[in-house]
C-alpha positions in Angstrom: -4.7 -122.8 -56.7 -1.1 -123.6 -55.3 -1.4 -126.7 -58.3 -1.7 -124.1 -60.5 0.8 -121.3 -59.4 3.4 -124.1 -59.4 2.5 -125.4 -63.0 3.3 -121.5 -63.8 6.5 -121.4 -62.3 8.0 -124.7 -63.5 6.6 -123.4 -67.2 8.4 -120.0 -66.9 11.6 -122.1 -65.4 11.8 -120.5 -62.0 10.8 -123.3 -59.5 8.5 -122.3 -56.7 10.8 -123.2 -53.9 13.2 -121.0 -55.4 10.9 -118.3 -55.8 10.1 -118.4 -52.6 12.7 -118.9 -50.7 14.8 -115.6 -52.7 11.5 -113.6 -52.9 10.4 -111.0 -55.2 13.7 -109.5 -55.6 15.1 -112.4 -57.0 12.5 -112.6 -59.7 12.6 -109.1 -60.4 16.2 -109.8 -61.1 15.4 -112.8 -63.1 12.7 -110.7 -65.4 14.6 -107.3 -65.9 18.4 -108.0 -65.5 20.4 -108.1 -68.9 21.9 -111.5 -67.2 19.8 -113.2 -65.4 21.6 -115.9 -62.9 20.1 -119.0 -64.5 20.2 -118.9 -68.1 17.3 -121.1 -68.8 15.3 -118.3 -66.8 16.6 -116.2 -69.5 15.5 -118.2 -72.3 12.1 -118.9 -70.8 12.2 -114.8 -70.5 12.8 -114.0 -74.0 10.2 -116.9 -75.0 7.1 -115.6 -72.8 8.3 -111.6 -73.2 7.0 -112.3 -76.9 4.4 -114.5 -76.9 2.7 -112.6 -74.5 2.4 -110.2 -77.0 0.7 -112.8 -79.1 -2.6 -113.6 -78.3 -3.0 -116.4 -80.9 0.2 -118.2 -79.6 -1.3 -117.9 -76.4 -4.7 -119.6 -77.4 -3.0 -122.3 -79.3 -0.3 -123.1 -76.3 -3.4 -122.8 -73.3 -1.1 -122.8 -70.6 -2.3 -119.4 -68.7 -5.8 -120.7 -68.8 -4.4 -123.5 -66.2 -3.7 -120.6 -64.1 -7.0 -118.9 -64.6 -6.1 -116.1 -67.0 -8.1 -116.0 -70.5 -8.3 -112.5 -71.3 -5.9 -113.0 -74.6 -9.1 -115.1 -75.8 -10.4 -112.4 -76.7 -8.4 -110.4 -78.4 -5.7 -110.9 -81.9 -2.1 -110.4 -82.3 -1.4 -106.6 -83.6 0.1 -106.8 -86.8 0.5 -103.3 -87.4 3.7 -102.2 -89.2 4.9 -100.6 -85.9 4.4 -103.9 -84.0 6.9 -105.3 -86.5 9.0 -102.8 -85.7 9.4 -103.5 -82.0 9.3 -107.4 -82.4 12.5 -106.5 -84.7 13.8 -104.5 -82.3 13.2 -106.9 -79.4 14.9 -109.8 -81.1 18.2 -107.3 -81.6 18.0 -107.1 -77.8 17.6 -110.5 -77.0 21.1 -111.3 -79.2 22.4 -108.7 -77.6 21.9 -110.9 -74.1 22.9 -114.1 -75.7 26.2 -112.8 -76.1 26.5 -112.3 -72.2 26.7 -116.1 -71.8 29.8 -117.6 -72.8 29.8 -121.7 -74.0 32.0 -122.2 -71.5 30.0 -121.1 -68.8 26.7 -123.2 -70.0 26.5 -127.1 -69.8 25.4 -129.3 -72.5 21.9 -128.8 -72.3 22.3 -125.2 -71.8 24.3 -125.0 -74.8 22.0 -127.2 -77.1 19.5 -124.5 -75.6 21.7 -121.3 -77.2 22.2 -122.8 -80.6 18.2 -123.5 -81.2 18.0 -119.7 -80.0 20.8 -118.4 -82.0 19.3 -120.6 -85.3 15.7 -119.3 -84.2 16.7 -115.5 -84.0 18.9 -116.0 -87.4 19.8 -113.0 -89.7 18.0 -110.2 -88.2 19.6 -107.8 -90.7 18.1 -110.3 -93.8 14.7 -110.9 -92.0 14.4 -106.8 -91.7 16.0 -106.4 -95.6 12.6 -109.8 -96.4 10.2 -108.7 -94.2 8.2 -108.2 -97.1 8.6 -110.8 -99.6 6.0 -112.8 -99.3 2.0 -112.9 -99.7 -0.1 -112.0 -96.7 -3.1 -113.3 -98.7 -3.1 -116.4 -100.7 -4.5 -119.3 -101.7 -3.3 -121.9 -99.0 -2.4 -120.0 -95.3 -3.6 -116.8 -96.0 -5.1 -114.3 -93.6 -8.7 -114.9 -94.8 -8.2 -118.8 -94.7 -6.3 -118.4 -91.0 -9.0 -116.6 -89.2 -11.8 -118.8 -89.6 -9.7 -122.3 -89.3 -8.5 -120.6 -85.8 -11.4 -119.5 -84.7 -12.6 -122.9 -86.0 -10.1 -125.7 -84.5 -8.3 -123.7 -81.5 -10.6 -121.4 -79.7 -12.1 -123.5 -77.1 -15.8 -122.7 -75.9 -16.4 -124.3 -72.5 -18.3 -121.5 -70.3 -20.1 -118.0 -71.3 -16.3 -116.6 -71.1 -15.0 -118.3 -73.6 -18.2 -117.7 -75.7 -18.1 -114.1 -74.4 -14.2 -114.0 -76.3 -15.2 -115.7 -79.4 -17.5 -112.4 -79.7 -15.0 -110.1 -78.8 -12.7 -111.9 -81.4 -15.3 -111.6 -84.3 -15.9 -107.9 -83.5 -12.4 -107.1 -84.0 -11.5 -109.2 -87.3 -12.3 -105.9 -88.9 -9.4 -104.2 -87.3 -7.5 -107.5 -87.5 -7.6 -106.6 -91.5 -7.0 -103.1 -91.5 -3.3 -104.0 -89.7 -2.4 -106.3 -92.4 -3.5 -104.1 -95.0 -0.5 -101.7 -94.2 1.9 -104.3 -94.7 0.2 -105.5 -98.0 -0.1 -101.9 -99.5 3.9 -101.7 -98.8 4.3 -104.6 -100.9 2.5 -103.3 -103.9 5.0 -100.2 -103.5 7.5 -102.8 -103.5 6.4 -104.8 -106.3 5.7 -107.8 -104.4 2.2 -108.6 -106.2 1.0 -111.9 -105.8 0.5 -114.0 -109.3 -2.2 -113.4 -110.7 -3.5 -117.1 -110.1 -3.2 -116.7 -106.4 -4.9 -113.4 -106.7 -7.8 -115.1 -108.4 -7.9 -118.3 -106.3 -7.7 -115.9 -102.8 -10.3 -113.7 -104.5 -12.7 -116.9 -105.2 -12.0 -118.0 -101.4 -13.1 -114.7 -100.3 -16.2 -114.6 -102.0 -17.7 -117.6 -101.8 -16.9 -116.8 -97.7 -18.9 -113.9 -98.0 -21.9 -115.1 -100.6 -23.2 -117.4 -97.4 -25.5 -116.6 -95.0 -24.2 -115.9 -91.7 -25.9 -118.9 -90.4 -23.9 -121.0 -92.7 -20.7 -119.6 -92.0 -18.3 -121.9 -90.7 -17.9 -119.3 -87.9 -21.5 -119.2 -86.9 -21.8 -123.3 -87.8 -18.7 -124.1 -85.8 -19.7 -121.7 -83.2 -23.1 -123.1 -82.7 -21.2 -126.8 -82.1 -19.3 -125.5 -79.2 -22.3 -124.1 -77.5 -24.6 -127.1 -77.7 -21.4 -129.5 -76.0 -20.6 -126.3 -73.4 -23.0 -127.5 -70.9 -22.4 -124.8 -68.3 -24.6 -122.4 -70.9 -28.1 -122.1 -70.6 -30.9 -122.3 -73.6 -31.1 -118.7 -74.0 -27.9 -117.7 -73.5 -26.8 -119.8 -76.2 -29.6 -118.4 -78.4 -28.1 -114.8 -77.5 -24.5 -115.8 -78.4 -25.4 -117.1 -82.0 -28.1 -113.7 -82.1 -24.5 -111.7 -81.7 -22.2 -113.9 -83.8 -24.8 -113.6 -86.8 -24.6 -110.0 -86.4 -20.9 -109.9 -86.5 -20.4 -112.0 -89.1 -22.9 -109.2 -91.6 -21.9 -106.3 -90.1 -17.8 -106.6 -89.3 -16.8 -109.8 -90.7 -18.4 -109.5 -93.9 -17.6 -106.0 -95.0 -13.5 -106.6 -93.9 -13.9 -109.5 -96.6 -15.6 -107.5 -98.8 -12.8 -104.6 -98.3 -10.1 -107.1 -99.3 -12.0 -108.5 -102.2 -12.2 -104.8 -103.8 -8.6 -104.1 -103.2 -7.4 -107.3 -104.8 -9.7 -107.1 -107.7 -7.9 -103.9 -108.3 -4.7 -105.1 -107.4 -5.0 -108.0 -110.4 -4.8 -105.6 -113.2 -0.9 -105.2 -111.8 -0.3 -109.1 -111.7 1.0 -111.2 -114.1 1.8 -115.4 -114.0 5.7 -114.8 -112.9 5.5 -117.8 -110.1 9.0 -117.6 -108.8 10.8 -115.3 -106.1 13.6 -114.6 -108.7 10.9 -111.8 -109.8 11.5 -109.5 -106.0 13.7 -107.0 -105.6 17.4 -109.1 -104.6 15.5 -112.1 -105.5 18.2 -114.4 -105.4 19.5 -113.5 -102.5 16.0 -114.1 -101.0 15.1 -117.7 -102.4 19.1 -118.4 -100.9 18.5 -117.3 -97.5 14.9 -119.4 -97.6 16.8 -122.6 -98.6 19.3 -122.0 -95.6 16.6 -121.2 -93.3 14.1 -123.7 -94.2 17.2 -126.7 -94.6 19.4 -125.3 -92.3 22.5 -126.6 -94.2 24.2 -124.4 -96.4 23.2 -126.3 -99.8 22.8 -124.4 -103.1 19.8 -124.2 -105.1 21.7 -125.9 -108.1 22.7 -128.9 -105.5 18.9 -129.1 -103.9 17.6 -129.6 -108.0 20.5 -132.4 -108.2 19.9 -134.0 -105.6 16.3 -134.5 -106.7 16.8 -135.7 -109.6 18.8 -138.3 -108.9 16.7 -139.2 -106.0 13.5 -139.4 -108.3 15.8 -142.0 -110.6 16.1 -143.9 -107.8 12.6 -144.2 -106.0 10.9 -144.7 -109.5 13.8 -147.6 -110.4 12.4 -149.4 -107.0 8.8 -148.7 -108.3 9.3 -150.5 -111.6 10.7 -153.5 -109.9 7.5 -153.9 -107.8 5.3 -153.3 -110.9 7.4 -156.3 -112.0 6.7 -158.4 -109.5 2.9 -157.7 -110.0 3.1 -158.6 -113.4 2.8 -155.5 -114.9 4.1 -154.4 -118.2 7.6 -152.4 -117.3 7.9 -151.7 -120.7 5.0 -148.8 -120.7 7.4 -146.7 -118.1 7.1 -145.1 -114.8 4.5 -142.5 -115.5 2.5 -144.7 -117.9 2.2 -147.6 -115.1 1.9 -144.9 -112.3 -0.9 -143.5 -114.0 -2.9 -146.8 -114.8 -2.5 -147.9 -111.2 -4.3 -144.5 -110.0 -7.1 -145.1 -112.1 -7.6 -148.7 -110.9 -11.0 -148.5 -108.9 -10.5 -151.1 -106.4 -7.8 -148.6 -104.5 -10.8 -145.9 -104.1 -13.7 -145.9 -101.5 -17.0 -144.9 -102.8 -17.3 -140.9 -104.0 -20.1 -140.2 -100.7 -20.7 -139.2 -97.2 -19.9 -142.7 -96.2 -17.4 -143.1 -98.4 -15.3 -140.9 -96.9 -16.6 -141.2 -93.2 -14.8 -144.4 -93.5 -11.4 -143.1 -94.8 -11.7 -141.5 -91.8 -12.5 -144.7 -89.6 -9.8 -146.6 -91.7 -7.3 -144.0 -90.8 -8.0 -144.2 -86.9 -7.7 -147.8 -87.1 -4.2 -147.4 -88.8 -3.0 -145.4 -85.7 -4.2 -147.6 -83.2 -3.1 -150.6 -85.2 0.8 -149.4 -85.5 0.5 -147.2 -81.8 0.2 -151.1 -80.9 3.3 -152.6 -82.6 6.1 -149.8 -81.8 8.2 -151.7 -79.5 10.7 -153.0 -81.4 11.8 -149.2 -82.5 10.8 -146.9 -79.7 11.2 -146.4 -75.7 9.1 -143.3 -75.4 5.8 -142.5 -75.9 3.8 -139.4 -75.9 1.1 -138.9 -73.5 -1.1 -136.7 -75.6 -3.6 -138.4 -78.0 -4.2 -137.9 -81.6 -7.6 -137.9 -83.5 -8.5 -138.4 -87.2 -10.7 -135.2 -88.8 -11.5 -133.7 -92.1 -10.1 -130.7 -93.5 -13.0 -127.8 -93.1 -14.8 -128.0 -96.0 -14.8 -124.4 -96.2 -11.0 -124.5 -97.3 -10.6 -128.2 -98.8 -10.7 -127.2 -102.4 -7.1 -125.3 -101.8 -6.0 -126.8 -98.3 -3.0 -129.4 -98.9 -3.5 -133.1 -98.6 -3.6 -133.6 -94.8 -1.5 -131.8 -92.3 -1.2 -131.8 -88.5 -2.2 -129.8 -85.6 -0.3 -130.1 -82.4 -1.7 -130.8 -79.2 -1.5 -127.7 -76.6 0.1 -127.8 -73.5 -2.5 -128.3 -71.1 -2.9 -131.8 -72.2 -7.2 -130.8 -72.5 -6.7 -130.9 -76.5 -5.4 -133.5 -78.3 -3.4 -133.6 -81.5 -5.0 -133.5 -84.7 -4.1 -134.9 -87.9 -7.1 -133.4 -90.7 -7.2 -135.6 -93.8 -8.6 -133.6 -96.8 -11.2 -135.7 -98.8 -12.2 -132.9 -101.5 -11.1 -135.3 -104.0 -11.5 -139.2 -103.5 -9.1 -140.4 -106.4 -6.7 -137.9 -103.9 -6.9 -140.8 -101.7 -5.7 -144.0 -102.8 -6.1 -146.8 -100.3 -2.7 -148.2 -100.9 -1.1 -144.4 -100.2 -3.2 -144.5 -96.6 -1.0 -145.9 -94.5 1.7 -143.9 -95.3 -0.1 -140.5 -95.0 -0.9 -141.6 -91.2 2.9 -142.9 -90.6 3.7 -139.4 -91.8 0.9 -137.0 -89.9 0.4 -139.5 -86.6 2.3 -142.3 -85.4 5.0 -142.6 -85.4 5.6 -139.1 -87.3 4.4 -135.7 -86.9 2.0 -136.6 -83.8 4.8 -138.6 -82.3 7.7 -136.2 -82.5 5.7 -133.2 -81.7 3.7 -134.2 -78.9 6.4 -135.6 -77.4 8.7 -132.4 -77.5 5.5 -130.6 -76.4 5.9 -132.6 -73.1 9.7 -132.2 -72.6 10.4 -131.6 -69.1 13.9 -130.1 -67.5 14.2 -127.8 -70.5 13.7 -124.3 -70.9 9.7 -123.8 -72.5 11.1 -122.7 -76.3 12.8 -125.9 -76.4 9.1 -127.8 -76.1 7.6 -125.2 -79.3 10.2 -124.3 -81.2 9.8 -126.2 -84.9 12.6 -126.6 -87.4 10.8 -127.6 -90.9 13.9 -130.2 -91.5 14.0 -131.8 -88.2 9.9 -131.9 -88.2 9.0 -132.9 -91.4 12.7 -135.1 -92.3 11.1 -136.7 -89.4 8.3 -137.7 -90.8 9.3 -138.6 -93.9 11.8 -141.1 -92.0 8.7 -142.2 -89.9 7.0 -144.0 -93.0 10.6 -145.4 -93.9 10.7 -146.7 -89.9 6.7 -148.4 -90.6 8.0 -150.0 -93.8 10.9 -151.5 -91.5 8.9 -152.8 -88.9 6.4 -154.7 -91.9 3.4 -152.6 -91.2 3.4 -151.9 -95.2 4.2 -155.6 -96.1 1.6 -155.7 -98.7 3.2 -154.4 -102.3 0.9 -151.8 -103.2 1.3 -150.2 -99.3 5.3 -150.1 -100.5 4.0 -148.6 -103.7 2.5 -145.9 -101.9 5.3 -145.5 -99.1 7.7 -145.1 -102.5 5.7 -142.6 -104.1 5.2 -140.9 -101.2 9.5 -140.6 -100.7 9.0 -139.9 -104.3 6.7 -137.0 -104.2 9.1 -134.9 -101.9 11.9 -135.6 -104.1 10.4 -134.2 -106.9 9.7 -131.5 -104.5 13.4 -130.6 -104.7 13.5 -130.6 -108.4 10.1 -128.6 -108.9 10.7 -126.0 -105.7 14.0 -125.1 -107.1 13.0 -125.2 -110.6 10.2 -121.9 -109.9 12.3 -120.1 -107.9 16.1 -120.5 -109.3 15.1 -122.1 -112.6 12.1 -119.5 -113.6 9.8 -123.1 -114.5 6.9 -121.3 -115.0 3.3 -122.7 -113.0 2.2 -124.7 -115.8 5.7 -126.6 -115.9 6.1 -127.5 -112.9 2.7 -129.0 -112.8 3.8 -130.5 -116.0 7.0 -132.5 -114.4 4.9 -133.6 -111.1 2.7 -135.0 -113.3 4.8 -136.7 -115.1 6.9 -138.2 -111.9 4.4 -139.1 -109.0 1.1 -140.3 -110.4 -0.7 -138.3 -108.1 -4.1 -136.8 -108.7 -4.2 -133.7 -110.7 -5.9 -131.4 -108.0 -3.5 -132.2 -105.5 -0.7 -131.6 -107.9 -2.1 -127.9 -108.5 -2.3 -127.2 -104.7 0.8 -128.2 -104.1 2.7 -126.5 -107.1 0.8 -122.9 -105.8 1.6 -124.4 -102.6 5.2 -124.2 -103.4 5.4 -120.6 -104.8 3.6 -118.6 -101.7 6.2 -120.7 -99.4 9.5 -121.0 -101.2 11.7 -123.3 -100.2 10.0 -124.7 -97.4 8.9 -127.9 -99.6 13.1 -128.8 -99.7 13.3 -129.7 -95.8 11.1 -132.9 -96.4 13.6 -135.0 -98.2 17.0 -133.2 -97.0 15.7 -134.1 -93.5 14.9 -137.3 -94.2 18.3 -138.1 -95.7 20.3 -136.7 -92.9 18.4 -138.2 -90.1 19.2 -141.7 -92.4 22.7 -140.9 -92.5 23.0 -140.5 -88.9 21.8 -143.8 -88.0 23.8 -145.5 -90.4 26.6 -143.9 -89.1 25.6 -144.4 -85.5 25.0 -148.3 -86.9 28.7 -148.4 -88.1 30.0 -146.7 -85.6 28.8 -148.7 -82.5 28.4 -152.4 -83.6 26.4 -154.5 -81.4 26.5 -151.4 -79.0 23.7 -149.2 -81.3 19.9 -150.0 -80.6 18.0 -148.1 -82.5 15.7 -147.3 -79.4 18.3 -145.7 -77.9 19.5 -143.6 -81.2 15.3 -142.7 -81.2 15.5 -141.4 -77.4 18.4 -139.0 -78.6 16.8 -137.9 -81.3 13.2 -136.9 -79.9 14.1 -136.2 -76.2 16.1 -133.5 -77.4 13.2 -131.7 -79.8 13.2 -130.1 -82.2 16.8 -128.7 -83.8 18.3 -127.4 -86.8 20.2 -130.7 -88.8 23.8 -129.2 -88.4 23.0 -129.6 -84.0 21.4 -132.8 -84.1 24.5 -134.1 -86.0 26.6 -133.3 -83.0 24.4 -134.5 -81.1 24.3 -137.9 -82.4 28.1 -137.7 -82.6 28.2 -136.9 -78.7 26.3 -140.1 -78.3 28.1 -142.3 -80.3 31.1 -141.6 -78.1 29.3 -141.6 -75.2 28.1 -144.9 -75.9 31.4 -146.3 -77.1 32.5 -144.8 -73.9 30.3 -146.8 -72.0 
């Protein structure tokens, strides 16, 4: 137990010895004082003040269970209206504290620690004036799509507890609903109705959830999986779990659906095919203040769509010269050639079950082939392990083309990078490699799991995500493979390209629904024409695009900053920069908004021409 009480103080930032040695006043000081005498006790405060009021964050980090508390297992997050309120309120409270600490009173970490809060809290006046504009409900993260992949891939079943909270959870997804419906009937009052395509594509989701038997239901099916590997549960009490999940899943889980699929059948009749923001009340202003939080730079809509477009001139310009080296007819043009290549069959495994059970193999032997081969770029290493699975079936047909899932902090579950195989011709083999640069190693996985294991910083510095830094990251993960000749062979650099290209046309397309008015339909049209990718992926990620605005921008702006800053570190330092060294400074810091992680590399190209 002492293992355990200590793994709880070092995670809330109060070391034991301290603790001890001051007492209980000391931390009652440290918990309720405006200014706490450490200010990393303060940060850690703020952080575990509010997600201890989130049950789901708590489930997805597992640190209490190290200390033998579960109880938030078993329960959701309240999303009531009036929760908002106070979480609003808090965060004015928490600036409020932040201004108590001077910069000249914090050291460098310290101060690397304020800005990521300061960025985090952002506007608080423009979140309260946007709380509402967005979807609740749709198509790709909605509420009826997040229950059952939590449920599915982050609470744990290991004893009768656990299984005992995965009850308690289904018996309260009713309630669960009836919160978020307040906030969703305020949006209608609003105006903020979802398009009528993401009405009819949530409504689809919805249904074909409920039209199973219980016993199929992913929550039953994924439930029953757990049981049979918890070997502390008996026969029969396994029997009587899956007895009581059945009869949630008819008598609450069903008829919440079923609540939500009435409302939004009647809610259709007040949509219409408008896909951009530019439609909400001060839409402008809203689509702005995404772009600034989701790039952190202070770039206009109008330079974002530039940028792309020159961008895509430039990635497809490298393209035709490969074609050209393959002896391909560069007269047909870009999307002509793209096109043909897609539809060769030899890039595509067979359109089974064991087709794509060996995607999945081919993936896993990816990781561990470049996991081996790092050493020429990287010093660190994360400790946490990664493993290769397939989107839930249940949500494939709208889910994105693979995405990541991080590891929690316990270390007990690994990361998880979920490959969706709905479509084979989504999954070229020549684009493979590239896909598992960006969602393993040496990307997402990499960055993330490291950050998660962070030591010497306060605990918001290891979870705190900022989309540019994350996925730029990632993007400049599959640039970092190509460098180090794990995409040698031409069609590999074909797919690397396209890939680079894909989230360049993001800038054009992202800006062109929300600032432009594109409708749906053309911006499908111009990703189409520009990337070569499969139709169905092109869909999700247009309607991908217009539930999240802005958020698809941080891939390439990331990407070319985090370039930028190596060149100029490169420049800078002569035979002086190692690009280990530049990697250390820019993962062991985690994750930060691009405007402090140039400073940051500017501190240590001094520091190192200093040295």
């Amino acid at each position: 137990m002492a293992g355990k009480v200590k793994k709880f103080f070092k995670w809330t930032g109060i070391t034991l010895g301290v603790a001890i040695v001051l007492g209980g006043s000391f931390v009652y000081h440290e918990w309720n004082a405006d200014k706490p005498f450490f200010v990393n006790n303060f940060y850690d405060r703020a952080f575990l003040k509010l997600i201890l009021e989130n049950p789901e964050a708590l489930t997805a980090m597992g640190f209490l269970e190290q200390i033998g508390i579960d109880g938030h297992n078993a329960d959701w997050s309240d999303d009531t209206l009036a929760a908002g309120d106070r979480r609003f309120e808090y965060m004015q409270d928490v600036m409020a504290s932040m201004a108590l600490y001077s910069d000249e009173e914090l050291d460098e970490q310290e101060l690397i620690t304020k800005k990521i809060v300061m960025e985090l809290l952002g506007d608080p006046e423009q979140d309260l004036k946007f709380r509402f504009h967005n979807y609740p409900v749709n198509q790709l993260f909605g509420l009826q799509n997040q229950i059952p992949r939590f449920l599915d891939s982050l609470h744990q079943v290991k004893d009768t507890d656990d299984a005992e909270h995965y009850i308690s959870r289904l018996s309260k997804i009713d309630t669960k609903f009836e919160q978020n419906m307040e906030g969703i009937l305020k949006r209608e009052e609003l105006g903020i109705i979802p398009p009528t395509f993401v009405i009819d594509k949530s409504l689809e989701i919805m249904q074909d959830f409920v039209d199973q038997p219980a016993e199929e239901n992913v929550l039953y099916v994924s439930f029953k999986e757990k049981l049979e590997k918890a070997e502390d549960i008996s026969e029969e009490d396994r029997t009587s779990f899956l007895h009581q999940a059945a009869d949630e899943i008819n008598n609450t889980v069903y008829p919440a659906y079923q609540s939500y699929i009435d409302y939004f059948t009647g809610l259709r009749a007040k949509s219409n095919n408008d896909a951009g923001v530019w439609k909400f009340p001060d839409g402008e202003e809203y689509y702005n203040y995404q772009l600034r939080n989701y790039t952190t730079t202070n770039m206009t809509a109008d330079e974002i769509h530039a940028i792309g477009l020159t961008e895509v001139d430039r990635i497809q310009a490298e393209m035709l010269e490969i074609f050209d080296s393959e002896g391909y007819d560069t007269s047909l043009g870009f999307t002509a050639l793209i096109n043909a290549l897609a539809e060769e069959e030899r890039f595509y495994y067979p359109d089974t079950d064991e087709g794509r059970a060996q995607i999945l193999e081919d993936y896993r032997a990816i990781i561990e082939e470049i996991e081996a081969g790092l050493d020429e770029a990287f010093n660190i290493r994360p400790k946490a392990d990664v493993v290769v699975k397939r989107v839930p079936e249940f949500s494939e047909k709208t889910a994105p083309g693979a995405y990541y899932q991080r590891p929690d902090m316990s270390g007990n579950r690994p990361g998880v990078f979920f490959a969706n195989l709905y479509d084979i011709k989504a999954t070229p083999k020549y684009g493979m490699r590239t896909l598992a640069y960006h969602e393993a190693v040496p990307g997402h996985h990499f960055q993330i799991a490291i950050q998660n294991e962070l030591e010497d910083v306060p605990v918001l510095r290891t979870q705190a995500g900022f989309t540019p830094y994350a996925e730029g990251w990632a993007l400049y993960s599959e640039r970092v493979a190509w460098e180090l000749g794990f995409q040698d062979d031409p069609y590999d650099n074909i797919g690397r390209l396209q890939a680079e290209l894909f989230r360049a046309v993001r800038l054009v397309v992202d800006t062109g629904i929300h600032a432009q008015r594109w409708t749906r339909e053309e911006a499908i049209t111009y990703m189409l024409d520009n990337t070569g990718m499969a139709e169905t992926d092109i869909v999700s990620e247009i309607e991908r695009y217009i539930v999240m605005p802005g958020q698809a921008t941080a891939y390439k702006v990331g990407m070319m900053e985090l370039l930028r800053l190596r060149d100029e570190a490169r420049e800078a330092l002569g035979d002086k920069f190692d690009v280990r060294d530049f990697h250390d400074v820019v993962l062991k810091n985690g994750s930060v908004p691009l405007y402090l992680l140039r400073e940051i590399i500017m501190d240590y190209i001094e520091d190192k021409k200093a040295s």
